[in-house]
C-alpha positions as CSV (number, residue, x, y, z in Angstrom):
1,X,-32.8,-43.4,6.6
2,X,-32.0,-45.6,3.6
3,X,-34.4,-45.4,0.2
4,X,-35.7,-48.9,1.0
5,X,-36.6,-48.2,4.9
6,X,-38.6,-45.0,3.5
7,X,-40.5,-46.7,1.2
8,X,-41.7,-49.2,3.8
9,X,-42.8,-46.3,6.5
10,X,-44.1,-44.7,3.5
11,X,-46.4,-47.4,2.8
12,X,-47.1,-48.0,6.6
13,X,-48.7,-44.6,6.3
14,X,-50.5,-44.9,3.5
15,X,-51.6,-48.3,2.5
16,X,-54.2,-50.0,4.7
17,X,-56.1,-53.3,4.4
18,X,-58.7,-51.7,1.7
19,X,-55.6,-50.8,0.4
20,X,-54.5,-47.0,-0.1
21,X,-56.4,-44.4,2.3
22,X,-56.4,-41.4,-0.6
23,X,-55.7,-40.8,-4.2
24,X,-52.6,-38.4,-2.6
25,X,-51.2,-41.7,-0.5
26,X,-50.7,-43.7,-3.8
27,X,-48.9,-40.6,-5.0
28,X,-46.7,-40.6,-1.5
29,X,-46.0,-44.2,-2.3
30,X,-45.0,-43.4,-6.0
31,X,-43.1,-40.6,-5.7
32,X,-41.1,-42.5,-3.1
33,X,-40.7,-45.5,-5.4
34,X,-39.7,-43.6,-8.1
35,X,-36.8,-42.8,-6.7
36,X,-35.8,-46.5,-5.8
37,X,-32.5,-47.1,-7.5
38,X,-31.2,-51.1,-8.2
39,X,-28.2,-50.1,-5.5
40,X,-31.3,-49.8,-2.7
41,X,-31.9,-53.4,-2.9
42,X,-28.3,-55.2,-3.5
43,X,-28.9,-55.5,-7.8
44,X,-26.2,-53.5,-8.7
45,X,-24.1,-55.8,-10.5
46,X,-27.2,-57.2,-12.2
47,X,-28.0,-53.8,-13.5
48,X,-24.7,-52.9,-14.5
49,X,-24.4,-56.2,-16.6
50,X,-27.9,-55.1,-18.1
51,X,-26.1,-51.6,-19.3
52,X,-24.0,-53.6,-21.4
53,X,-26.0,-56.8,-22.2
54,X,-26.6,-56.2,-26.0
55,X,-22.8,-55.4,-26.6
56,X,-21.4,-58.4,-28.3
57,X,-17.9,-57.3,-26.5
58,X,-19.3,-58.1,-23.3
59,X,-18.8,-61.6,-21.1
60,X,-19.6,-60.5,-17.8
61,X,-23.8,-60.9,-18.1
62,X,-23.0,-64.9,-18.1
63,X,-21.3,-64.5,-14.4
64,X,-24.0,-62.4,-13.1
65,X,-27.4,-63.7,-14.5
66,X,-28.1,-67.4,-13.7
67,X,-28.5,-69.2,-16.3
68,X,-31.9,-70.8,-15.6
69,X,-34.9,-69.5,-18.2
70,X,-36.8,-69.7,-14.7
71,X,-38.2,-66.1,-13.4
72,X,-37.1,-65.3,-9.7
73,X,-39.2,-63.4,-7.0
74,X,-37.0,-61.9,-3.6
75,X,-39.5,-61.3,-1.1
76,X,-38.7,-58.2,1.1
77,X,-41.9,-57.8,3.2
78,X,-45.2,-58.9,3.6
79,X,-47.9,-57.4,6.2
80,X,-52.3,-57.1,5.8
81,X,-52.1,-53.9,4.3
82,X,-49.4,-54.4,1.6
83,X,-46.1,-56.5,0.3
84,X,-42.8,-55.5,-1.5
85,X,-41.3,-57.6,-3.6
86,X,-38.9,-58.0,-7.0
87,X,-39.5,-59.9,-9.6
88,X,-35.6,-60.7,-11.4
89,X,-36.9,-62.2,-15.1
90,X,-34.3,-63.3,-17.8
91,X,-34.3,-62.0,-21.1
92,X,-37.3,-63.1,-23.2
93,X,-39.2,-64.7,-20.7
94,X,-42.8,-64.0,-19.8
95,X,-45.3,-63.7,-17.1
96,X,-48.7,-64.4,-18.9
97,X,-51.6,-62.2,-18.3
98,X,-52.8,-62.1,-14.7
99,X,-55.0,-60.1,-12.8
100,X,-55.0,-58.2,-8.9
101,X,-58.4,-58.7,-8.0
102,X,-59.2,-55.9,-5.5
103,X,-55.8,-54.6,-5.3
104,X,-54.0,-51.6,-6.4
105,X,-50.4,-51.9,-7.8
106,X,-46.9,-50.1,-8.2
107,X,-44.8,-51.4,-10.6
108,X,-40.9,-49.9,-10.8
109,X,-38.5,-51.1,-13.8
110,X,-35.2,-51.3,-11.4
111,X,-33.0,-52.7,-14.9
112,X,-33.4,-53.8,-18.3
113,X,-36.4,-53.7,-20.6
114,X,-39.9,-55.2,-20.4
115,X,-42.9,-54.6,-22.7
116,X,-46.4,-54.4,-20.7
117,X,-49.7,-55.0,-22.5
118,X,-52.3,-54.7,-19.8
119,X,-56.0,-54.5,-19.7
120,X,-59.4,-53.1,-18.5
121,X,-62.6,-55.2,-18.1
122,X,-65.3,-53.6,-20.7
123,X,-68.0,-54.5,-18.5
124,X,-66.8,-53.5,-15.0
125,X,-70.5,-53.7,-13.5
126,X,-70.5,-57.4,-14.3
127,X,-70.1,-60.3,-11.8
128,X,-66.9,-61.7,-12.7
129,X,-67.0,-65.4,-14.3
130,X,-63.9,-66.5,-15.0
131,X,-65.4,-69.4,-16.6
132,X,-66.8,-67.2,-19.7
133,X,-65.2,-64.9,-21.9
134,X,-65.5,-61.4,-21.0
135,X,-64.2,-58.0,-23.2
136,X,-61.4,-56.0,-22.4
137,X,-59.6,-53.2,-23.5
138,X,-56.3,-52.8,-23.9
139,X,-54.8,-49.7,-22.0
140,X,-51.1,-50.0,-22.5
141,X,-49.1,-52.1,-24.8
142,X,-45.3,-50.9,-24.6
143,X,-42.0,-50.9,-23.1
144,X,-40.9,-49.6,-20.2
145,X,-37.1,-49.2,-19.6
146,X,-35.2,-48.5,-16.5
147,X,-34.8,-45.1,-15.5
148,X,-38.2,-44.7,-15.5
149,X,-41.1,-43.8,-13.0
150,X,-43.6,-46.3,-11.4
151,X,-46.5,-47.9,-12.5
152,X,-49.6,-47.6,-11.0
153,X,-52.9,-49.6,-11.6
154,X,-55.6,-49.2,-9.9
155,X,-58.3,-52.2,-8.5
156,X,-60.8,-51.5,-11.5
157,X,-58.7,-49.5,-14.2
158,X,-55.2,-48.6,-15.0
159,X,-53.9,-52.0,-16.6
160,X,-55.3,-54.4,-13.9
161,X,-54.8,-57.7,-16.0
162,X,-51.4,-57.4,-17.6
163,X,-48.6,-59.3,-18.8
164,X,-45.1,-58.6,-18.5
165,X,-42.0,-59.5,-21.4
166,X,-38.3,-59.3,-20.3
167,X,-36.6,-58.0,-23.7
168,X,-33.7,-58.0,-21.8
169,X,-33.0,-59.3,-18.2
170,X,-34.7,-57.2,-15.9
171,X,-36.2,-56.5,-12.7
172,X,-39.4,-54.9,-11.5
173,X,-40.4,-54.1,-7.8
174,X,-43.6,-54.6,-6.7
175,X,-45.5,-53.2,-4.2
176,X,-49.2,-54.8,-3.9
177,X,-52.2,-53.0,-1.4
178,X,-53.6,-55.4,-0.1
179,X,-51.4,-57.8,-0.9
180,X,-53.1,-61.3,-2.5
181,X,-54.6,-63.4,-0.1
182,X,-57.0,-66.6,-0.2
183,X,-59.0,-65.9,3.0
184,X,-59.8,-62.4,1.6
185,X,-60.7,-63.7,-1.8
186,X,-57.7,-61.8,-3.5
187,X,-56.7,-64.7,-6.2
188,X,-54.4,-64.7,-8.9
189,X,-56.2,-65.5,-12.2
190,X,-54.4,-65.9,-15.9
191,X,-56.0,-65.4,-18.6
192,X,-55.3,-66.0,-22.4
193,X,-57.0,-64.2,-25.4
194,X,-60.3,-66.3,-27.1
195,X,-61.5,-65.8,-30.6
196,X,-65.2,-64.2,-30.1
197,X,-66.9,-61.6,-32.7
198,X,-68.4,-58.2,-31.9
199,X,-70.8,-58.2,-35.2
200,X,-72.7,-55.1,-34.0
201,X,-69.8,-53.3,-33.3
202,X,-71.6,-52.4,-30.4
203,X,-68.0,-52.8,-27.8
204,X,-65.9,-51.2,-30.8
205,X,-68.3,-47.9,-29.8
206,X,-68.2,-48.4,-26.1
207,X,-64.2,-48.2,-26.2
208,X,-64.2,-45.9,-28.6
209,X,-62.4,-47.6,-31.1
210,X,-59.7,-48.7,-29.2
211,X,-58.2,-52.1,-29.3
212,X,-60.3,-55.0,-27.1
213,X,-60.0,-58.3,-26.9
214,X,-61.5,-61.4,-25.5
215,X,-59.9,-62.9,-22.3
216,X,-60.6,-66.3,-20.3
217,X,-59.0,-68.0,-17.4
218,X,-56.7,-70.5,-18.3
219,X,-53.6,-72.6,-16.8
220,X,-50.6,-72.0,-17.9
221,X,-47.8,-74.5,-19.2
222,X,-46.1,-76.2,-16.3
223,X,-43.0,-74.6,-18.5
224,X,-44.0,-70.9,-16.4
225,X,-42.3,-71.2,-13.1
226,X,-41.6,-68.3,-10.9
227,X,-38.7,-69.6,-8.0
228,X,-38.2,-68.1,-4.9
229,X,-34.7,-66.3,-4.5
230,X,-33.1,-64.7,-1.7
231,X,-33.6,-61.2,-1.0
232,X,-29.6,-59.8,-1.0
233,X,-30.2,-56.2,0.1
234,X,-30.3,-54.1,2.8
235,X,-32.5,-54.9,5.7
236,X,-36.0,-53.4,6.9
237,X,-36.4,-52.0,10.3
238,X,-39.6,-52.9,11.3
């Protein structure tokens, strides 16, 4: 059984509709993942050219990467319970800060470079207005480089709203439980950091001095554009 046709029946057995059945499913999923190599899903030759792609000696990267600034998503599989999918983003561009409503997510770096600053409402127990701004805390703010393990952020915690930033051209798969959907009320939001003061320091002791930030929904620039691509590798057997 290929890596990519065990990740799928892994996630058939361990993602449902409400997304994963146990704490140990998730790990099933991620463990799986982990081992996901850019060979499993036909971007070998994009990985290899994002080895070399700071070497001023090399020429191949302008063969292999397109050379549209616009980010590209290949769709492998969708179902009610959960989706796979790769996001292929250039060097230096950006998906702004978003959030998975409900959902639980598994991020792998298949190539490249990307910095990740993700976030975690303060006030969880709040009904969500994403007319208003609302505190959040930042939880990560990094890079991540491939090899490297999965991920994983969880519905209410882990990194939920983040933002991604291709230092060099990259790829991430994703694997989303349940995936996004408008009848089920699973939205994707952006939001953008708002100037707002905390004058009792009362949120600088609730996160215990970490770093937070004020976030509210926003459109972004018609300049963001995510294109559909064509899934090149092998093929699932459902």
């Amino acid at each position: 059984m290929g890596a990519l046709q065990k990740l799928y029946e892994v996630c058939k057995g361990s993602l449902s509709e409400k997304g994963p059945i146990s704490s140990e499913a998730i790990d099933k999923v991620r463990v799986v993942l982990d081992k996901i190599t850019p060979c499993d899903v036909g971007l070998e030759c994009e990985a290899q050219a994002a080895r070399v792609w700071r070497s001023p000696q090399t020429r191949s990267r302008k063969r292999v990467f397109p050379s549209s600034p616009a980010i590209r998503y290949r769709h492998i599989y969708e179902c009610k319970s959960f989706s796979i999918g790769i996001f292929c983003m250039p060097a230096s561009s950006i998906i702004p800060l978003h959030n998975h409503p409900g959902m639980t997510v598994l991020s792998k770096v298949l190539y490249g470079t990307v910095h990740v600053k993700a976030y975690d409402w303060i006030d969880k127990a709040e009904p969500l207005s994403l007319l208003k701004a609302r505190p959040a805390k930042v939880v990560r703010d990094g890079e991540m480089s491939a090899p490297c393990g999965a991920m994983v952020l969880h519905a209410e915690e882990g990194g939920n709203i983040h933002a991604f930033k291709a230092i060099t051209p990259c790829a991430i798969l994703d694997i989303l439980t349940p995936p996004y959907s408008s009848e089920g009320g699973r939205h994707c939001s952006y939001f953008r950091s708002c100037p707002k003061s905390d004058p009792s320091g009362v949120l600088l002791n609730r996160t215990k001095g970490s770093e937070f930030v004020w976030l509210q929904e926003y459109q972004p620039r018609d300049s963001f554009v995510i294109r559909r691509d064509q899934y090149t590798g092998p093929a699932l057997k459902l």
